[in-house]
Backbone as CSV, one residue per row, in Angstrom:
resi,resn,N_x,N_y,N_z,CA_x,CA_y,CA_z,C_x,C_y,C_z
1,UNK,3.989,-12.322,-63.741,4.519,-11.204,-62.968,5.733,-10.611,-63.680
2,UNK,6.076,-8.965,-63.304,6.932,-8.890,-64.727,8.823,-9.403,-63.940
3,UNK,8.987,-9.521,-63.089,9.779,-9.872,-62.038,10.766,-11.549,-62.994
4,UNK,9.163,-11.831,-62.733,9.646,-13.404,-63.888,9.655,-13.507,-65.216
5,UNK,9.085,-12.795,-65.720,9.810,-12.442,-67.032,11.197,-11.634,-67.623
6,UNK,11.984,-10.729,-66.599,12.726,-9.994,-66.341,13.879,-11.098,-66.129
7,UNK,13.634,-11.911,-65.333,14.306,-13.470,-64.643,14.748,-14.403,-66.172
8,UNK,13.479,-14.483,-66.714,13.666,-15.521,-67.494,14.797,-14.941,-68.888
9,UNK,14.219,-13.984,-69.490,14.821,-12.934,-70.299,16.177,-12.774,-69.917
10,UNK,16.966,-12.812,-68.790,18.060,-12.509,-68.364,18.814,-13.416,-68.689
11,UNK,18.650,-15.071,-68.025,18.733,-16.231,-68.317,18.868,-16.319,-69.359
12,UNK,18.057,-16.148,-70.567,18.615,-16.349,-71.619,19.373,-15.934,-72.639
13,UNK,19.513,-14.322,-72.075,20.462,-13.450,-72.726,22.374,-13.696,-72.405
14,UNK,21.853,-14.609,-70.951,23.223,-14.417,-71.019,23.698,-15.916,-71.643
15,UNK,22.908,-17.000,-71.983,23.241,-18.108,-72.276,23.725,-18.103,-73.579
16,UNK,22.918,-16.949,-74.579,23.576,-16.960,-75.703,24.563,-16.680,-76.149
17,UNK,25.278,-15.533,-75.014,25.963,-14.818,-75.248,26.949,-15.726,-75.973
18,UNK,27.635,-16.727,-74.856,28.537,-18.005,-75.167,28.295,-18.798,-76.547
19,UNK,27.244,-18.403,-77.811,27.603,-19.158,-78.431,27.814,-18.994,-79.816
20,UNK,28.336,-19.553,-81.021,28.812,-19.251,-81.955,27.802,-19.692,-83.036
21,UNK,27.288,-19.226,-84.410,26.431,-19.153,-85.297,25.966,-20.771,-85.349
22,UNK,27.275,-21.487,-85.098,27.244,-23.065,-85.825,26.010,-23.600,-84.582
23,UNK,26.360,-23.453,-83.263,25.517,-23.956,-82.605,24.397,-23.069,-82.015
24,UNK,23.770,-22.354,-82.447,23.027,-21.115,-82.056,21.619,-21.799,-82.392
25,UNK,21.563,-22.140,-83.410,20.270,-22.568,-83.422,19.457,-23.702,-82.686
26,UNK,20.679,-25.141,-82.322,20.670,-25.656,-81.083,20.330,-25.649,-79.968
27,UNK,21.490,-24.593,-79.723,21.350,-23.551,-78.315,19.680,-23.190,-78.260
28,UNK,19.100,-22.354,-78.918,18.088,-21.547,-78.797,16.942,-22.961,-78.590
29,UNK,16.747,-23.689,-79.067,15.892,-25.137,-78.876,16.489,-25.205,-77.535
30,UNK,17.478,-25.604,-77.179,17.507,-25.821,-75.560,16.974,-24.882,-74.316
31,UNK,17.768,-23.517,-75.108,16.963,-22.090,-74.354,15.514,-21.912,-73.794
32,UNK,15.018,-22.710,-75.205,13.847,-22.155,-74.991,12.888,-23.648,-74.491
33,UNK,13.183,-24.764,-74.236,12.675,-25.732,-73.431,12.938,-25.649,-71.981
34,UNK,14.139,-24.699,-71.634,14.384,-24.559,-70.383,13.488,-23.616,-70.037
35,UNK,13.459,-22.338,-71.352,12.067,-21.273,-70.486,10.779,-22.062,-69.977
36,UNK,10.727,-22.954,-71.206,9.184,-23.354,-70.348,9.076,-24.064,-69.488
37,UNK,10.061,-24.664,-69.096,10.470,-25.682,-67.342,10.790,-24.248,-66.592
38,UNK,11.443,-23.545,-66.407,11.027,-22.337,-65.611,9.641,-21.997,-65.679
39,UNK,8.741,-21.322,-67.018,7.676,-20.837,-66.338,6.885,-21.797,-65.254
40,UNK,6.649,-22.716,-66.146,6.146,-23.872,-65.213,6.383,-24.271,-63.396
41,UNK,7.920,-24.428,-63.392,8.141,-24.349,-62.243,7.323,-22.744,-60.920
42,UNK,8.242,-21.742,-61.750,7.731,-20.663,-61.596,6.042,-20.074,-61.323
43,UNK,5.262,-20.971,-61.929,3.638,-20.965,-61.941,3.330,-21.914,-60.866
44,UNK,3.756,-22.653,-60.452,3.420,-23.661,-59.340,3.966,-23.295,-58.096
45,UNK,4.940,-22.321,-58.141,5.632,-21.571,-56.705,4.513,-20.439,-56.648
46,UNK,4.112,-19.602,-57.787,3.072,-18.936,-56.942,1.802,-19.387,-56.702
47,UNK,1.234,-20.385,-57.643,0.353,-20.838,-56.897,0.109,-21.825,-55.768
48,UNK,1.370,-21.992,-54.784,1.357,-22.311,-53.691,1.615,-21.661,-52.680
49,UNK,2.202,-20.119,-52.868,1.890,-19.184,-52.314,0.729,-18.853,-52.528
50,UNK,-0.040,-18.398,-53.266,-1.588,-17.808,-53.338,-2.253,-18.951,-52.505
51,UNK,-1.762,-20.036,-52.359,-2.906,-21.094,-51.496,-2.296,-20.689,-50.319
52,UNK,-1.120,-20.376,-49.906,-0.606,-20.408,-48.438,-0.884,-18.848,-47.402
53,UNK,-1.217,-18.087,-48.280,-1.635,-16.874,-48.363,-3.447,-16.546,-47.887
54,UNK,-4.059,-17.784,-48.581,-4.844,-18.042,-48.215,-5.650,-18.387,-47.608
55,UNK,-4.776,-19.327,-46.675,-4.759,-20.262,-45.418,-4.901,-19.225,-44.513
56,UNK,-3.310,-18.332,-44.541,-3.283,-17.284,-43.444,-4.348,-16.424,-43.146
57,UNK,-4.871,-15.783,-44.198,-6.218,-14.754,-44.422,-7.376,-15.864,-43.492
58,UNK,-7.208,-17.199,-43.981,-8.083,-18.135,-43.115,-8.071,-18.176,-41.626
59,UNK,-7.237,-17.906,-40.932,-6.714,-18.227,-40.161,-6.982,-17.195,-38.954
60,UNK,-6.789,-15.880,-39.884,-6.848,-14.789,-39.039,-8.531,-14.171,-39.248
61,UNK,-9.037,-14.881,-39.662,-10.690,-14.253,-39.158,-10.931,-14.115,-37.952
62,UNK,-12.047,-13.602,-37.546,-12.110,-13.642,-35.863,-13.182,-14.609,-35.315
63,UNK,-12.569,-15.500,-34.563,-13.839,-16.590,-34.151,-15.072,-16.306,-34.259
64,UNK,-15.642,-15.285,-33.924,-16.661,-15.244,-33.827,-17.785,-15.262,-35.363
65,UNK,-16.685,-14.609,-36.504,-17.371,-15.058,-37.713,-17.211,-16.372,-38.109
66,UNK,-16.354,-16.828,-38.002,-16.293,-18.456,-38.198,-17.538,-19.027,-37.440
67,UNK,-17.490,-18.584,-35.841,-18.885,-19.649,-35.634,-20.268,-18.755,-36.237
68,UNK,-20.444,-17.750,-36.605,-21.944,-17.471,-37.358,-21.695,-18.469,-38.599
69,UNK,-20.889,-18.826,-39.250,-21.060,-19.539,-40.576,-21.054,-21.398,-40.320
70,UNK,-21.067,-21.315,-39.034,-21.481,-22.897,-38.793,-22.968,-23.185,-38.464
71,UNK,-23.531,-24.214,-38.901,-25.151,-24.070,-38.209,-25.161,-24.548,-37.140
72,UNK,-26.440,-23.622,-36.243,-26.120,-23.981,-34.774,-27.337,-25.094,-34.827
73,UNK,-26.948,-25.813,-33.646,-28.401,-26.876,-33.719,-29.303,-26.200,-32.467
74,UNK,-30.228,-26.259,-32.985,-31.421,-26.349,-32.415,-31.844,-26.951,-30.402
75,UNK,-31.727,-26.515,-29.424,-31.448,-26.908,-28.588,-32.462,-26.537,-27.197
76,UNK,-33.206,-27.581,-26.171,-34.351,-27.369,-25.266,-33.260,-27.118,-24.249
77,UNK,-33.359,-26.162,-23.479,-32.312,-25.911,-22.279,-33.634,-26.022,-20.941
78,UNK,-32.413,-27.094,-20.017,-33.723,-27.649,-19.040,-34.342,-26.281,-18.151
79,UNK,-35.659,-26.402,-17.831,-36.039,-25.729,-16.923,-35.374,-25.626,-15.437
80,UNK,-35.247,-26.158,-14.727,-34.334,-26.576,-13.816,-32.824,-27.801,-13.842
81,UNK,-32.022,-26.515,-13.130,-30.764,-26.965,-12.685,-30.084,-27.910,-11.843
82,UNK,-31.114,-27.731,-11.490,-30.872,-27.941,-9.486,-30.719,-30.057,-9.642
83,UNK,-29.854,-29.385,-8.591,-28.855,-31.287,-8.574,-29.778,-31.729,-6.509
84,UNK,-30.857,-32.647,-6.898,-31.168,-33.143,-5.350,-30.176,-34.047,-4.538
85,UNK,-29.482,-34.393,-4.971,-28.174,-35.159,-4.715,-27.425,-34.886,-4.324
86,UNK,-26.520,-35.399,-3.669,-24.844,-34.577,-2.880,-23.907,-35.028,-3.674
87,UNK,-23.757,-34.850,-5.230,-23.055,-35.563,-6.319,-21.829,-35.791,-5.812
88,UNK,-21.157,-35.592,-5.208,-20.159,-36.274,-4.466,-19.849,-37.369,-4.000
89,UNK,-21.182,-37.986,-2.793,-21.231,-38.936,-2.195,-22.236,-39.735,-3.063
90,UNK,-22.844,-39.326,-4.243,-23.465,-40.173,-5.057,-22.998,-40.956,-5.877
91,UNK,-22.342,-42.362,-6.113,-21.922,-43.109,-6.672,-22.506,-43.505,-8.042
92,UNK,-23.095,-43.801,-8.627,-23.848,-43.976,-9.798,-25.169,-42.793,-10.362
93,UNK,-25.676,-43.023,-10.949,-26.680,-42.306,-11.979,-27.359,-42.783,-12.785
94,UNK,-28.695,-43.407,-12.974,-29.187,-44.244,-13.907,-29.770,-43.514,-14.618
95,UNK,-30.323,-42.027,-14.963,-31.072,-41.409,-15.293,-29.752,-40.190,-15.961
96,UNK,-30.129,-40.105,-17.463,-29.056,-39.090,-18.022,-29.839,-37.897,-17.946
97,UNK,-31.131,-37.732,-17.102,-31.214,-36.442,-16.995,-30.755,-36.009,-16.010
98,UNK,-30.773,-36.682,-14.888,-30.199,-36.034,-13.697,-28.519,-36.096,-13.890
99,UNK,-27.542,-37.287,-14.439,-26.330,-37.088,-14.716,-25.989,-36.281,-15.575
100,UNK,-26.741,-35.494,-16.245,-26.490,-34.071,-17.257,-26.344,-33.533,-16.618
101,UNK,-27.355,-32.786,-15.570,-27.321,-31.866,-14.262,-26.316,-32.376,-13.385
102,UNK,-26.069,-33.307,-13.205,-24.588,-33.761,-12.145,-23.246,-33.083,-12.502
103,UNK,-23.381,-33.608,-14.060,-21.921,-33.248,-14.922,-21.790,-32.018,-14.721
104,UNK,-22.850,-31.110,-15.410,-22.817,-29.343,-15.990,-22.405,-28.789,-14.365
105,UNK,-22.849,-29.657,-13.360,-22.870,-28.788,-12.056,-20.748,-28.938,-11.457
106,UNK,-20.800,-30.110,-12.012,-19.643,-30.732,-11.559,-18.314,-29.603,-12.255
107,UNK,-18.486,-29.412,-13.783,-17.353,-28.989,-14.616,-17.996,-27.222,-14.295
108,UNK,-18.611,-26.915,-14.186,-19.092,-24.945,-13.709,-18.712,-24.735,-12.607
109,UNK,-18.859,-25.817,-11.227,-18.259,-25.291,-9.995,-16.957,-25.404,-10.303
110,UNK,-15.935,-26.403,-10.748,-14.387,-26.198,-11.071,-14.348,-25.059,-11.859
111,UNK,-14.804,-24.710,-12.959,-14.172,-23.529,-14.090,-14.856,-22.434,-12.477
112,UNK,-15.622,-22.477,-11.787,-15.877,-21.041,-11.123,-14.762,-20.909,-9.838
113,UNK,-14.023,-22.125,-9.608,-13.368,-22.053,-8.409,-14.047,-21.754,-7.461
114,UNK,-15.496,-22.473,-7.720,-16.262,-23.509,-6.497,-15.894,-24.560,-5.724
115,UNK,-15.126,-25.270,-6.500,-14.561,-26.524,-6.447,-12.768,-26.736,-6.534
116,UNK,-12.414,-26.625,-5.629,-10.469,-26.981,-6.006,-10.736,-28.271,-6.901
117,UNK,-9.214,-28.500,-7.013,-8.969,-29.519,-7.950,-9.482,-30.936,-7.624
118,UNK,-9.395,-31.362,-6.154,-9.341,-32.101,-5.052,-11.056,-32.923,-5.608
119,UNK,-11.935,-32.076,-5.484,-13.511,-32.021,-5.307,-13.143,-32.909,-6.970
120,UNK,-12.842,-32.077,-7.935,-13.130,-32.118,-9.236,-12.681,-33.640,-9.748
121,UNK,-11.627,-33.633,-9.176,-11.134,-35.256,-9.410,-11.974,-36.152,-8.889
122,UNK,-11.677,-35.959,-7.544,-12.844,-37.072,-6.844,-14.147,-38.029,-7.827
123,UNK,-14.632,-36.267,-8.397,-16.188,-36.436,-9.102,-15.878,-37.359,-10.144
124,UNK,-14.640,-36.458,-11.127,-14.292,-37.880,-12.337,-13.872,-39.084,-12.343
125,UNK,-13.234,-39.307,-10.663,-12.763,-40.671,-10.730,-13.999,-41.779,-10.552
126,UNK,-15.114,-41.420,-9.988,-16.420,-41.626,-9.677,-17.286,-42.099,-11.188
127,UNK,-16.921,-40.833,-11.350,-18.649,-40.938,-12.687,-17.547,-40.857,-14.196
128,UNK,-16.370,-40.939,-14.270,-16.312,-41.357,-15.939,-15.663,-42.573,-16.102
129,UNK,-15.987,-42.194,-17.677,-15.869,-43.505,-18.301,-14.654,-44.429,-18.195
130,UNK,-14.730,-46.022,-17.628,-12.886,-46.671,-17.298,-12.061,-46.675,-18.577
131,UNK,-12.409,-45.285,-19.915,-11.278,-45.172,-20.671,-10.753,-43.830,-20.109
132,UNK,-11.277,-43.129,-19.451,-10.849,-41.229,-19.116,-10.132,-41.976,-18.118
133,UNK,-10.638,-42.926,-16.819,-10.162,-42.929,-15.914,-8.282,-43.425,-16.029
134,UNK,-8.759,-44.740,-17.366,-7.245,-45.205,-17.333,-6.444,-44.556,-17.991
135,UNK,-6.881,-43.574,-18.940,-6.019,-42.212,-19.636,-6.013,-40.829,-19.231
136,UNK,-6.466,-40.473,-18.505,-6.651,-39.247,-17.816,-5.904,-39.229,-16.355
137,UNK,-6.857,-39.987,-15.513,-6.654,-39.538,-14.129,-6.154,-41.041,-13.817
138,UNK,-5.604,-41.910,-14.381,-4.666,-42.774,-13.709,-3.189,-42.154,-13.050
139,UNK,-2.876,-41.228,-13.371,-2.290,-40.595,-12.459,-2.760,-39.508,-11.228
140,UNK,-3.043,-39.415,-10.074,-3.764,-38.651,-9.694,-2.787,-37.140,-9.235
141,UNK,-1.500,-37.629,-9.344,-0.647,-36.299,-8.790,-0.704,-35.181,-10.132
142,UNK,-0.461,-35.751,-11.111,-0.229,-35.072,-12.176,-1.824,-34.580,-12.545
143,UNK,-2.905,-35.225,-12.693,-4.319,-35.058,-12.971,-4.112,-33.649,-12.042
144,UNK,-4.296,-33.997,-10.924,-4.557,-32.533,-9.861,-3.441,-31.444,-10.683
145,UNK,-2.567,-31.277,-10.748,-1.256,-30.538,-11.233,-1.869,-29.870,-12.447
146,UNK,-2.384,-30.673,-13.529,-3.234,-30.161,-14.481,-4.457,-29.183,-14.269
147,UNK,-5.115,-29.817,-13.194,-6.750,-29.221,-13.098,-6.266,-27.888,-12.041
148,UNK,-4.835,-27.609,-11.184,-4.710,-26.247,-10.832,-4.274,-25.592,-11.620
149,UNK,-3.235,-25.919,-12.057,-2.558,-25.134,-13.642,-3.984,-24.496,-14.361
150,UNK,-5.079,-24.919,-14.267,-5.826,-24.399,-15.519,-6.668,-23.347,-14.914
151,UNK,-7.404,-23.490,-13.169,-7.516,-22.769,-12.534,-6.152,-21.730,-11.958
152,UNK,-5.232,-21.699,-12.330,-4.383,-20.799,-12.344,-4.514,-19.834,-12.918
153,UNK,-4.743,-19.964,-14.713,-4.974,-19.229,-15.585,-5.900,-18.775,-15.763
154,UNK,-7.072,-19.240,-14.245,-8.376,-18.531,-14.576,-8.420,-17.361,-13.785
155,UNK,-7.322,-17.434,-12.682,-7.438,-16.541,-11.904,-6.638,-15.597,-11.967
156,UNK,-5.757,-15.722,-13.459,-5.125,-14.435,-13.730,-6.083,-13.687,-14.587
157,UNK,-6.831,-14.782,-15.671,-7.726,-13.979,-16.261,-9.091,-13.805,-15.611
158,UNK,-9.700,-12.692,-14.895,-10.750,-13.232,-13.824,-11.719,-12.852,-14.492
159,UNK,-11.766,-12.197,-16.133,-12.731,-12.191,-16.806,-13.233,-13.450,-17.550
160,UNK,-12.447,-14.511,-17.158,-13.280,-15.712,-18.081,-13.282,-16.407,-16.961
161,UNK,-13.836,-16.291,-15.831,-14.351,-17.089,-14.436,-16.213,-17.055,-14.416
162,UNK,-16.592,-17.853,-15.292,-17.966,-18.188,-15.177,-18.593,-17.286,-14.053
163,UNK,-19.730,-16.770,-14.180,-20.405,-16.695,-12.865,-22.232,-17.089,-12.939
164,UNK,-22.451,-18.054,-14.035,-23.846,-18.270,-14.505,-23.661,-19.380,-15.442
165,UNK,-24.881,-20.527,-15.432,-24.070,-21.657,-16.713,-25.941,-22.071,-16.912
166,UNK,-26.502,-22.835,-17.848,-27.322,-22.854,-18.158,-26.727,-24.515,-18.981
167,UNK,-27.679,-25.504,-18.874,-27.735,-26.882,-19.299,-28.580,-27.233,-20.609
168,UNK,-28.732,-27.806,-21.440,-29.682,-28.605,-22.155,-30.476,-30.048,-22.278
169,UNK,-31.125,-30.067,-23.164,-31.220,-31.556,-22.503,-30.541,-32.073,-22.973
170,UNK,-30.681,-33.830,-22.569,-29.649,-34.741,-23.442,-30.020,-35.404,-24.859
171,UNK,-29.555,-35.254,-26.005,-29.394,-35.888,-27.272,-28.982,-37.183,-27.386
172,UNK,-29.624,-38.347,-27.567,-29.274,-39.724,-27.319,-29.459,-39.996,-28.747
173,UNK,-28.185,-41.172,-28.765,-28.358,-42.347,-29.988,-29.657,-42.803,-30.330
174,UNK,-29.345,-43.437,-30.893,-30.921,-44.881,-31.126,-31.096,-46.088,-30.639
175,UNK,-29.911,-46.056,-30.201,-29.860,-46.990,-28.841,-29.988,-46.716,-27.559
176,UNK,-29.917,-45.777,-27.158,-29.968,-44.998,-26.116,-28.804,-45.360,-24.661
177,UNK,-27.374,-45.616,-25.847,-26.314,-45.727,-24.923,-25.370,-45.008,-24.676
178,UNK,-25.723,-43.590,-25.804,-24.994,-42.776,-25.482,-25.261,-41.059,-25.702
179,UNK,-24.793,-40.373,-25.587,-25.487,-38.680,-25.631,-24.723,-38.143,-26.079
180,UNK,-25.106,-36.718,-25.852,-24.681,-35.415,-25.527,-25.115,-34.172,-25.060
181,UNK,-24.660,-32.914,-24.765,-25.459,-32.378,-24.125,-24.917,-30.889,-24.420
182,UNK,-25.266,-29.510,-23.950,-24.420,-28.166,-23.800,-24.770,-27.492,-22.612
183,UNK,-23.603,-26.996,-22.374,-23.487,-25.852,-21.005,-23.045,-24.831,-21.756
184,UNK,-23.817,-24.028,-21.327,-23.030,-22.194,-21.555,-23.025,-21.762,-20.319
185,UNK,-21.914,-21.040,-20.334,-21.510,-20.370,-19.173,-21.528,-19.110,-19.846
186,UNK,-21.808,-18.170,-18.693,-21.915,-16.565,-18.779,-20.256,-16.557,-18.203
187,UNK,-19.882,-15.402,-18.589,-18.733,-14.834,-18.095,-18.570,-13.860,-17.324
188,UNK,-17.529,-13.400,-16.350,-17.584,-12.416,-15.514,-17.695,-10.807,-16.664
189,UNK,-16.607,-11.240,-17.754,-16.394,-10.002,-17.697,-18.036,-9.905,-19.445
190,UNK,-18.847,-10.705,-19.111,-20.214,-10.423,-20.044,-20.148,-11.627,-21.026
191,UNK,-19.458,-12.471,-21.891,-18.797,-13.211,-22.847,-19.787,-14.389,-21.830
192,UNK,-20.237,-15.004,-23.840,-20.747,-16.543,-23.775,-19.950,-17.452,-23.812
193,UNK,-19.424,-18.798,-22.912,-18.596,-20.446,-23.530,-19.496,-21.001,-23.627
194,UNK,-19.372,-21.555,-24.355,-20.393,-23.253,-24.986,-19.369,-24.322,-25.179
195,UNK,-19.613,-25.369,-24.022,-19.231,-26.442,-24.362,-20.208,-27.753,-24.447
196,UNK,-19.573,-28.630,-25.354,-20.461,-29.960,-25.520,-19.682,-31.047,-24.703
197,UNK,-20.776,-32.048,-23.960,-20.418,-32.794,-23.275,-20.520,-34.115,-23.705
198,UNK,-20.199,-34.748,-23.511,-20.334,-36.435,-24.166,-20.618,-37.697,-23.135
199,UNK,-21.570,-38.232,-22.799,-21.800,-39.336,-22.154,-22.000,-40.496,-22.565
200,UNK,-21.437,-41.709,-21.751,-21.864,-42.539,-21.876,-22.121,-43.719,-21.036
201,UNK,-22.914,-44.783,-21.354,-23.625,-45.745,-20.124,-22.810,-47.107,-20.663
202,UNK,-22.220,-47.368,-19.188,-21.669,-48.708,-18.917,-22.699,-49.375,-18.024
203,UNK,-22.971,-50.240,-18.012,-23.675,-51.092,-17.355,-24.934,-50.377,-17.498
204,UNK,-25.892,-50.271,-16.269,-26.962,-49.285,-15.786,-26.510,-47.913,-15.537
205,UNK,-25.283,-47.558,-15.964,-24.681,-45.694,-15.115,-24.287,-45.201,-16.746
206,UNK,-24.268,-43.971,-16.178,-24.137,-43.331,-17.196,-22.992,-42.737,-16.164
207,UNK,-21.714,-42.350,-17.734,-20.538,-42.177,-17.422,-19.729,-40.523,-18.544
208,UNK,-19.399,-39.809,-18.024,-19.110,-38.620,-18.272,-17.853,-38.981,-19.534
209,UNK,-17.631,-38.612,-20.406,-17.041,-39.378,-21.567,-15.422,-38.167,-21.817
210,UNK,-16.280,-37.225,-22.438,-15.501,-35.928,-22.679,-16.254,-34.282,-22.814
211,UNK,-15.527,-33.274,-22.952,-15.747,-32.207,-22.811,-14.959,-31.445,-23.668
212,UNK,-15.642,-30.424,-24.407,-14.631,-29.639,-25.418,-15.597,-28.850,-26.011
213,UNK,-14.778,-27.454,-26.345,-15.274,-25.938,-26.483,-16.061,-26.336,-27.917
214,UNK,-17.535,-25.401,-27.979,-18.093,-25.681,-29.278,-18.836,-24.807,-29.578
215,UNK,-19.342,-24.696,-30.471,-20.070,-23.505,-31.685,-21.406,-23.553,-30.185
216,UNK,-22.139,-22.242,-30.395,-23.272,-21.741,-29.936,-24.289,-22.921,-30.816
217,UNK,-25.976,-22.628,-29.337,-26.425,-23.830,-30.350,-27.780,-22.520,-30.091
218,UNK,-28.578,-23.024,-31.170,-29.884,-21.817,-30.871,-31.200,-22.436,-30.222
219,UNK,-31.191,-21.649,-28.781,-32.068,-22.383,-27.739,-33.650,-21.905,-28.982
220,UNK,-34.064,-23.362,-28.094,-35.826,-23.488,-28.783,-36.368,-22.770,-27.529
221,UNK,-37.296,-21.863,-27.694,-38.427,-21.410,-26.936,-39.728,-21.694,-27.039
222,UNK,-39.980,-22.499,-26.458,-41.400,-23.151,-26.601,-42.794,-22.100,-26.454
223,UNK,-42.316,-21.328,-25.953,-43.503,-20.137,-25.353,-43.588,-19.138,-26.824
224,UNK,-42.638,-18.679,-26.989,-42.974,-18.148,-28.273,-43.220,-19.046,-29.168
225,UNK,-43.003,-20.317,-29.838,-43.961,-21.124,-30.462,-45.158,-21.061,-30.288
226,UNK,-45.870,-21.273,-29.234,-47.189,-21.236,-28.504,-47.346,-20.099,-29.058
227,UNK,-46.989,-18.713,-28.220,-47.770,-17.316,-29.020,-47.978,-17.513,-30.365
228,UNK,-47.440,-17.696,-31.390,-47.512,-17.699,-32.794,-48.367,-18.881,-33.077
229,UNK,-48.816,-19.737,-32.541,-49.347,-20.369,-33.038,-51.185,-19.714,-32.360
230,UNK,-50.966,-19.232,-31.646,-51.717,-18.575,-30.955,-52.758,-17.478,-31.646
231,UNK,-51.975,-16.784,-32.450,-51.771,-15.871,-33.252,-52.497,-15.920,-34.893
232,UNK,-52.063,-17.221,-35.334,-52.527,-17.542,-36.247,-53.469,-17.222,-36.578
233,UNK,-54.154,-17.043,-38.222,-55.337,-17.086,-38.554,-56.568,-18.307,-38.092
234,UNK,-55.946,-19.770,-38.687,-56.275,-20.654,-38.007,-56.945,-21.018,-36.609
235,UNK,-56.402,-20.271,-35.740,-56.511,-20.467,-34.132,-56.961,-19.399,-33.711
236,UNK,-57.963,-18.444,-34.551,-58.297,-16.813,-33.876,-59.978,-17.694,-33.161
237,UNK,-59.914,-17.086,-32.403,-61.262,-17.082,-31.784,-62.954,-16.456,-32.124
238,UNK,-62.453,-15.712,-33.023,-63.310,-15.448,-33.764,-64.633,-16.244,-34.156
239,UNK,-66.074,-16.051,-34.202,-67.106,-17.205,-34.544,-66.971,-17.344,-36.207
240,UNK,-67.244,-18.352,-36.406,-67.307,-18.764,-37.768,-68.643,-18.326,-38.678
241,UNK,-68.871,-17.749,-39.594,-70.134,-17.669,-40.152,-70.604,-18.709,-40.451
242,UNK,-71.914,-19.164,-40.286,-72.564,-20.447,-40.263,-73.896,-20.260,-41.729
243,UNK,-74.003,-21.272,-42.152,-74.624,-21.243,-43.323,-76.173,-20.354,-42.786
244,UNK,-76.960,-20.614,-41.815,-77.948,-19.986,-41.293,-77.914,-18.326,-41.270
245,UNK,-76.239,-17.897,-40.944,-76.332,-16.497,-40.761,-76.291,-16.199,-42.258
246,UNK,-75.591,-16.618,-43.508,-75.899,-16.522,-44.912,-77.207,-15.895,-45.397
247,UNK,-77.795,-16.893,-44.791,-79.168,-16.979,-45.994,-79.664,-15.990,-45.005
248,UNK,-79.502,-15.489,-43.712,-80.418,-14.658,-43.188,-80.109,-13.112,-43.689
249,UNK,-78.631,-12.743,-43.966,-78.204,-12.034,-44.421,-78.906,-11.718,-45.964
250,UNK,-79.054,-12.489,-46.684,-79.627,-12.659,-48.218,-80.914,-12.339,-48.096
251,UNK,-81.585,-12.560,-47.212,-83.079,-12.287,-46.600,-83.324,-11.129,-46.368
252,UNK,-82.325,-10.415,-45.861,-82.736,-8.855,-45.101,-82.168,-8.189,-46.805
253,UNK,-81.319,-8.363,-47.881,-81.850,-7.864,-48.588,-82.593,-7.816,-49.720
């Protein structure tokens, strides 16, 4: 940059100034080992600006291109929602399909202010896991204090108050002791959330683990599979020419 060369050049004009023929040539060997510990220094300050510079430019993309450049996974969203249960007064869950539908129903009525804080606790002190319970909601004054505070901020912003949420199925280990799952919620004011849920089974129950905002996943449609396969050359309905219609063909001419 010419800034640092202007810098360095200066530096050394005035160092000489001070000196006399006898030690000049000295001098200039020192001069000029110090230039190159300046450039040096000097080359490593901007290239830690050009990295920090970089970061920022990082930083300020807009979410939404960041999540197109993540891959979404692949995802069956259940046909039905619907919870037969009074998940409230239901104490356990042996089945992570129906405790998927428990959970998604449980965390959409709180974000919709279906549910006060009151309901919402209840549900987690119930169905999660005894590490949320003894780090989370072992306090229950402060837990509630938290879960209105956040419905506070939903009801200033009343465009991010869910009014539609949609489930998937559950993704299990290889053991089959633990999951995951996604809810999207529609938004009032049009806007998709996707969050991933995390379960897991203590004993015979399956236990609600954690929750946190995540990349879009790309629902599978089974029906359009079907059409296309439908579609195919392979699968046309069409009759097959049979060696008989051949030779009868060869016959007529």
């Amino acid at each position: 940059m010419k800034w640092r060369s202007v810098f360095i050049s200066s530096l050394v004009s005035v160092t000489l100034l001070g000196c006399n023929n006898k030690g000049l040539e000295s001098e200039i060997d020192r001069v000029e080992a110090l230039k190159k510990d300046l450039e040096k220094e000097i080359q490593a300050q901007e290239k830690v600006e050009e990295e920090r510079m970089e970061a920022y430019q990082e930083m300020e993309r807009p979410l939404d291109e960041i999540l197109e450049n993540i891959d979404k996974e692949d995802m069956r969203v259940l046909e039905s929602k619907e919870i037969k249960d009074l998940i409230l007064e239901k104490e356990t869950f042996t089945s992570e399909v129906e405790f998927s539908k428990a959970v998604a129903f449980a965390t959409y009525n709180f974000f919709s202010m279906k549910w006060n804080p009151e309901e919402y606790y209840e549900f987690l002190s119930k169905q999660s896991t005894t590490y949320y319970k003894e780090n989370v909601l072992d306090n229950k004054k402060q837990a509630l204090q938290v879960f209105g505070n956040v419905q506070g901020i939903l009801k200033e912003q009343k465009g991010l108050i869910p009014v539609d949420y949609e489930v998937t199925e559950v993704v299990l280990d290889k053991n089959g002791n633990s999951g995951y799952f996604y809810r999207k919620d529609t938004l009032a004011k049009g806007d998709e959330a996707f969050y991933i849920i995390s379960i897991v089974k203590e004993g015979d129950s399956w236990k609600f683990e954690s929750e946190s905002p995540s990349a879009p996943y790309e629902k599978i449609d089974d029906n359009v599979k079907e059409e296309k396969e439908e579609e195919s050359p392979e699968n046309t309905d069409a009759p097959k020419e049979t060696e008989e219609d051949v030779e009868n063909e060869h016959g007529e001419e």
